[in-house]
C-alpha positions as CSV (number, residue, x, y, z in Angstrom):
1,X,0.0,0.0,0.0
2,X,1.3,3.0,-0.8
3,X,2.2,5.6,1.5
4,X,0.6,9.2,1.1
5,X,2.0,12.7,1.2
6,X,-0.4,13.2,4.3
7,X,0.4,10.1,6.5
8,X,4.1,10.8,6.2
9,X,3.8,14.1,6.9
10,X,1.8,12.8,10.6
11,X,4.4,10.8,11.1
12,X,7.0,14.1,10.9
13,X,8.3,12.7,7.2
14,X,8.6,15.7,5.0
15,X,8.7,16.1,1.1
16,X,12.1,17.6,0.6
17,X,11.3,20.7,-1.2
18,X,9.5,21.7,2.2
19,X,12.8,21.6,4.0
20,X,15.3,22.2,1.5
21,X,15.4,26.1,2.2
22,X,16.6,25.8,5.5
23,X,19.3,23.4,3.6
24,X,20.5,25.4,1.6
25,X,23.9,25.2,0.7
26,X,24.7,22.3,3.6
27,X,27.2,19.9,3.5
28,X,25.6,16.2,2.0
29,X,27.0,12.5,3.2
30,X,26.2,9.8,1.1
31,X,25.8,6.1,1.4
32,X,25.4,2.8,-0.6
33,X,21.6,4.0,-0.6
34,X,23.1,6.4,-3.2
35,X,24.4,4.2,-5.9
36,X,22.0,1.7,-6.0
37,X,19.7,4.0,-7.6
38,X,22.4,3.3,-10.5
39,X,22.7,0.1,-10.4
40,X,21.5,-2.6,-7.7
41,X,24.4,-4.8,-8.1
42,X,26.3,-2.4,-5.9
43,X,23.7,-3.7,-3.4
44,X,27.3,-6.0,-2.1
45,X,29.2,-2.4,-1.1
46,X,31.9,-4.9,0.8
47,X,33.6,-6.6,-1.5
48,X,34.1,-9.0,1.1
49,X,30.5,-10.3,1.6
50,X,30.5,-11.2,-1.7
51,X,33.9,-13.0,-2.4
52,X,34.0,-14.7,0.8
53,X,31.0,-16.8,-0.4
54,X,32.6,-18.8,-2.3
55,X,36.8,-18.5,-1.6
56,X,38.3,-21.7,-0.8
57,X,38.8,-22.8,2.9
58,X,42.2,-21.4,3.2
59,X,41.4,-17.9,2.5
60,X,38.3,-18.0,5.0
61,X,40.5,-19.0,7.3
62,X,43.0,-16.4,6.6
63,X,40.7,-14.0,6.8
64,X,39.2,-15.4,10.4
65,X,43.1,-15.9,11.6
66,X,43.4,-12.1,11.3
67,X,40.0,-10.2,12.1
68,X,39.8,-8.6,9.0
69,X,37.6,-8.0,6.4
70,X,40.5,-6.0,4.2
71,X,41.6,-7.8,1.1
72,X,44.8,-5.2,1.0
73,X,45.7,-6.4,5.1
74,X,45.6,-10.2,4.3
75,X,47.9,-9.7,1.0
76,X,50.3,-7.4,2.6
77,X,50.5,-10.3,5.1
78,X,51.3,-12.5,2.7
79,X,53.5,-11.0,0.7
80,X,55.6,-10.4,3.8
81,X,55.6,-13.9,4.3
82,X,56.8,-14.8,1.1
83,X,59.7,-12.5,1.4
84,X,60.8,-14.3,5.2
85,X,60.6,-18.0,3.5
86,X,62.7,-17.0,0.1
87,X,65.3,-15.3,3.0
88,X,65.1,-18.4,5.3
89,X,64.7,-20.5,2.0
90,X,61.7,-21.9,3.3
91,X,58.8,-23.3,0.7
92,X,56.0,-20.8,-0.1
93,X,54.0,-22.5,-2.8
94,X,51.1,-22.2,-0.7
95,X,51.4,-19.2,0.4
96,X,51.8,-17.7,-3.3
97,X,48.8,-20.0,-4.1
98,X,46.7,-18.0,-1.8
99,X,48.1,-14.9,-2.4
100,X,47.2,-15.1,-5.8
101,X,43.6,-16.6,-5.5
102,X,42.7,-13.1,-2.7
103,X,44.4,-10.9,-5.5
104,X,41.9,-12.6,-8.3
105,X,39.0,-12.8,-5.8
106,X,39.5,-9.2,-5.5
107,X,39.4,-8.5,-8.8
108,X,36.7,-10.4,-9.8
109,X,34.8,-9.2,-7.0
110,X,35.0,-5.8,-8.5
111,X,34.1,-6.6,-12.2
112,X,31.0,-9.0,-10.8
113,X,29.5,-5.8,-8.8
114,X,30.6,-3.1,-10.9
115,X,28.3,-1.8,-14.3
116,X,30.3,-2.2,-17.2
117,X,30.8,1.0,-19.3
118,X,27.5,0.2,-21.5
119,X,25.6,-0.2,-18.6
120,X,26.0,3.7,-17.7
121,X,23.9,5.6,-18.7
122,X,25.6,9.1,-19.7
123,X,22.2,10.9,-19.5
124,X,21.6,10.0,-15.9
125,X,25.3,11.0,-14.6
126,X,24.6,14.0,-16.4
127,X,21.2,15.0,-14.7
128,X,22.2,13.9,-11.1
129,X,25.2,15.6,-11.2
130,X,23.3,19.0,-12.0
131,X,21.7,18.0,-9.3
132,X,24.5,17.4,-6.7
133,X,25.8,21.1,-7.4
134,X,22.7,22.1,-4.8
135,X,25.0,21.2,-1.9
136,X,28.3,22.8,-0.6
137,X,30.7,19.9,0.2
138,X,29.9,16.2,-0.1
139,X,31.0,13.6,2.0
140,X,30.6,10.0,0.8
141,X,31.4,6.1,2.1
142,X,31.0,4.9,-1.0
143,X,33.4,3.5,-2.6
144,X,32.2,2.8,-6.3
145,X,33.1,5.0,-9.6
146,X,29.8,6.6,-10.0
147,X,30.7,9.7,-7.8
148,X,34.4,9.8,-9.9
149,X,32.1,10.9,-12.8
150,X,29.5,12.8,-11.6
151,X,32.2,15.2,-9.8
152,X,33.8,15.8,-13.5
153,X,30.0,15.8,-14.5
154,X,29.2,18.5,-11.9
155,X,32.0,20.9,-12.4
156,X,32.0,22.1,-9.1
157,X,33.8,20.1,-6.8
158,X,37.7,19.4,-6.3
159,X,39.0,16.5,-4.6
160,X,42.6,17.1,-3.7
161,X,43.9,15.1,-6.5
162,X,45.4,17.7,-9.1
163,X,49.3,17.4,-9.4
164,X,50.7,14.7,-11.2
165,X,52.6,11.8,-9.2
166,X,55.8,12.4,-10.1
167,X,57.1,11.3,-13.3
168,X,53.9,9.4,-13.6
169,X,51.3,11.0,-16.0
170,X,48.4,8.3,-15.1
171,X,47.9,9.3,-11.3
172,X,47.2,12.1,-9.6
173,X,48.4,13.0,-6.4
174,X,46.8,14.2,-3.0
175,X,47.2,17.6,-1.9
176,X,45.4,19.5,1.0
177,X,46.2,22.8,0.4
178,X,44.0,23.5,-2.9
179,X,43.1,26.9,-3.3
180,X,41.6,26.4,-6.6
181,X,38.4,25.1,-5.8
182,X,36.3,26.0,-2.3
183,X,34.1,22.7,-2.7
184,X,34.8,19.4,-2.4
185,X,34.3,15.7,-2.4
186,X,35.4,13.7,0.5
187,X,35.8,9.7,0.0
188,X,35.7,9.2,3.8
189,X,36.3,5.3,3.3
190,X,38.9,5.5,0.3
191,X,37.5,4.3,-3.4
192,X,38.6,1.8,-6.2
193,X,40.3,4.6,-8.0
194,X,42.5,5.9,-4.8
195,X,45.9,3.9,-4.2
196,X,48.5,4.5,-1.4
197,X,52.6,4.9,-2.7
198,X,54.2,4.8,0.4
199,X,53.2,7.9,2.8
200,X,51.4,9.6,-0.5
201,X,47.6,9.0,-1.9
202,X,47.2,9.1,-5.4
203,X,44.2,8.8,-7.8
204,X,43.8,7.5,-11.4
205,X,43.2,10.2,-13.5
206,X,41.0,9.6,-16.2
207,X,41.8,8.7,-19.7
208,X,40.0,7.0,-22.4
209,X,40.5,3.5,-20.5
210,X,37.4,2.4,-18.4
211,X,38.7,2.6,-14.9
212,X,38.4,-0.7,-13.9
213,X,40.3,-1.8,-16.3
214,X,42.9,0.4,-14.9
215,X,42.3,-1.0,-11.2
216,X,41.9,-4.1,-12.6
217,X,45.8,-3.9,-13.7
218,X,47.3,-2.1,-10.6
219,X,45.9,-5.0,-8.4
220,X,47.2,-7.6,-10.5
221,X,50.9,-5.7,-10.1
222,X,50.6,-6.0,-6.7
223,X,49.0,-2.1,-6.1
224,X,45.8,-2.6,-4.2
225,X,43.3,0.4,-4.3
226,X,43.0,1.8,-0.9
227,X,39.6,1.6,0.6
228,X,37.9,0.4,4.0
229,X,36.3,-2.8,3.9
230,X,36.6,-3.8,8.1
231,X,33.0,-5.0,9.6
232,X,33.2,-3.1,12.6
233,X,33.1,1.1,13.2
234,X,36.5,0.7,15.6
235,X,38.0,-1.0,12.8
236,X,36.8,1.3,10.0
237,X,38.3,4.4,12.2
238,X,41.5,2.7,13.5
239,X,42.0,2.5,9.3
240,X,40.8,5.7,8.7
241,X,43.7,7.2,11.5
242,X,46.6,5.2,10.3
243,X,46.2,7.0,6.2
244,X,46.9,10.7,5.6
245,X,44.0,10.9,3.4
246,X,41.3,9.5,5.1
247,X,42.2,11.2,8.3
248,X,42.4,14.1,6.3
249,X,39.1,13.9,4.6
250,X,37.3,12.7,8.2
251,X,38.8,15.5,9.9
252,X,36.8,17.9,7.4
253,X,33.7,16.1,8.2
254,X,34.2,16.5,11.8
255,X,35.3,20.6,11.0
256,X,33.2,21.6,8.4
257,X,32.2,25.2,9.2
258,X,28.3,24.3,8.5
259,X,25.9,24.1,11.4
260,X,23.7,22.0,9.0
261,X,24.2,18.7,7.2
262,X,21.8,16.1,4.8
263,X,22.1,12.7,5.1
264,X,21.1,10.1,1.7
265,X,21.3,6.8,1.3
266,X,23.1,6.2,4.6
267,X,22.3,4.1,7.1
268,X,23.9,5.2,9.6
269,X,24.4,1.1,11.1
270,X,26.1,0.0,13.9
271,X,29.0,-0.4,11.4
272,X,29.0,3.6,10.7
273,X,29.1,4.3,14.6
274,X,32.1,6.5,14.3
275,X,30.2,8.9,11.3
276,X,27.3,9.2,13.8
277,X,29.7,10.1,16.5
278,X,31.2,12.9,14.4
279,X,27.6,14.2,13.5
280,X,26.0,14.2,16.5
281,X,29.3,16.1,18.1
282,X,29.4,18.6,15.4
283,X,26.4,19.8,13.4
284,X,23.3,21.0,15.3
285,X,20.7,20.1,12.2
286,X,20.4,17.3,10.6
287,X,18.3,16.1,7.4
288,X,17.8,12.4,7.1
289,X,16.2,10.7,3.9
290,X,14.7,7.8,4.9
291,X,13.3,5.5,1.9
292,X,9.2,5.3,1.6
293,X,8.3,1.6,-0.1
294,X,4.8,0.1,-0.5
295,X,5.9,-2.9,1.3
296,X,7.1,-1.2,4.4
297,X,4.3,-0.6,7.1
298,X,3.6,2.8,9.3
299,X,4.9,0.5,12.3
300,X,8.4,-0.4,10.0
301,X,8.5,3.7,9.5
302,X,8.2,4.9,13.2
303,X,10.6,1.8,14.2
304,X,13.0,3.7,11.9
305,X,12.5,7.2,12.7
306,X,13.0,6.3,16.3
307,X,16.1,3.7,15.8
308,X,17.8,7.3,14.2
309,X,16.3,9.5,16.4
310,X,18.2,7.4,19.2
311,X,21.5,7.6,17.6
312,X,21.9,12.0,18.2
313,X,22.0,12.9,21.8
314,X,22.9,16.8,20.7
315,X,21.5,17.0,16.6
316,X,18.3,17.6,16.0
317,X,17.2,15.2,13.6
318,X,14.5,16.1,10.3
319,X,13.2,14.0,8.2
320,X,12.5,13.3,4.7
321,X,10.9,11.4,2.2
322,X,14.4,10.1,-0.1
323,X,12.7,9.8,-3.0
324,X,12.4,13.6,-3.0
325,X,15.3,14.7,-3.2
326,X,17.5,13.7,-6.1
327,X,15.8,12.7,-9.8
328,X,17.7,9.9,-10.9
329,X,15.7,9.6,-14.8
């Protein structure tokens, strides 16, 4: 049964044309929620949950032995490994075996969830990213190429990334002091398109290669893209602390000069804990989409509201219908 304009405005829901005004200009944070109006195989945002499905016992138990979800952790482990037994002359046929079988996992993982370039459709990008120039900074957890285009769609935001690396013409490289642009994108949990080279960031900059192809390359030379894929929010943050970038990027979020901030396609989970921490310390509005669907009843709704209402001591907390605020077609 579907939900009207009425009923969800008695239950506090507004249509987010009512609010916007007293929005204007706000910072924006993103989820999953976000992309899978583009495609709903990026329904499996970790990488993990999807590969771990079906990877052979070893790896699962690799992955268990460590308490980790990161694919880049377990191969770094490995690789150290590999370098102690050819020093000790030890045999590490097994260890290469598995090292190789996370690298492909990882990569298949990527091309299974990700649209392939026919599957995009130009016309959308284009009329979301119009769209996405409403909003002052954005801050997003995805990690997914769709936000790499509609920032070059937009033509608003910067990102950091604007030197070249070096001698190398395909990345660019991660600079906080950019006074050519005053908004920005944020990739609070890294991307498929970011890569750490020692203490430096670095992005691929595009070219007329489809970019997974290009990640799809770097992984399988050993250069894993950086971006969080840990279960827990201590894990995420510990992460987040130990990389320039990210640290970087969630140090904006937590002292971005806006009172105000709207939240899409986030769920703010248990898993996000240390986003709503930041929020809740730090902005004194908040604008929360939450999705309307016929299948979900009044009593779903208000068990929703209240589970988000619970999460902000300090924010106060409006809310909106999600399908109101961005046209996707």
């Amino acid at each position: 049964m579907k939900h009207t304009v009425e009923q969800l405005n008695a239950e506090g829901i507004r249509q987010w044309e009512w609010i916007s005004k007293n929005f204007i200009n706000s910072p924006l944070l993103l989820g999953n929620g976000f992309s899978l109006n583009f495609s709903t195989r990026l329904l499996y945002r970790n990488l993990y949950d999807k590969y771990i499905e079906t990877c052979p016992k070893d790896v699962k138990n690799l992955f268990k032995e460590f308490k980790s979800t990161n694919f880049e952790i377990i191969l770094e482990h490995l690789e150290s490994t590999e370098r102690v037994c050819s020093a000790l002359e030890i045999e590490q046929q097994r260890i290469t075996k598995n090292k190789n079988t996370i690298k492909q996992g990882l990569i298949e993982s990527i091309n299974r969830i990700h649209p392939t370039p026919d599957e995009i459709k130009i016309e959308q990008l284009k009329l979301v990213a119009e769209q996405l120039r409403e909003f002052d900074q954005i801050f997003t957890t995805n990690y997914d190429l769709f936000l790499y285009y509609l920032i070059l769609e937009s033509k608003k935001f910067g990102d950091y990334f604007y030197f070249h690396f070096y001698d190398d013409e395909r990345f660019q490289l991660f600079n906080a002091g950019d006074q050519e642009n005053k908004h920005h994108i944020y990739y609070l949990h890294g991307a498929l398109f970011l890569f750490d080279r020692s203490i430096n960031t670095i992005k691929i900059k595009r070219n007329d290669n489809w970019l997974i192809e290009v990640i799809t390359k770097e992984i399988s030379s050993d250069n894993y893209p950086l971006f969080i894929s840990e279960g827990t929010s201590e894990m995420k943050l510990k992460a987040i602390q130990s990389n320039n970038y990210l640290s970087y990027c969630f140090r904006e979020l937590n002292e971005n000069k806006s009172e105000k901030i709207v939240v899409f396609g986030q769920s703010l989970s248990s898993q996000d804990l240390h986003i709503v921490k930041s929020l809740d310390k730090n902005y004194k509005e908040l604008a929360y989409g939450i999705r309307i669907s016929e299948n979900k009843s009044l009593k779903e709704i208000r068990a929703e509201l209240n589970r988000v209402r619970s999460l902000f001591k300090q924010t106060e907390v409006e809310f909106f219908d999600s399908s109101t605020l961005f046209k996707f077609e």
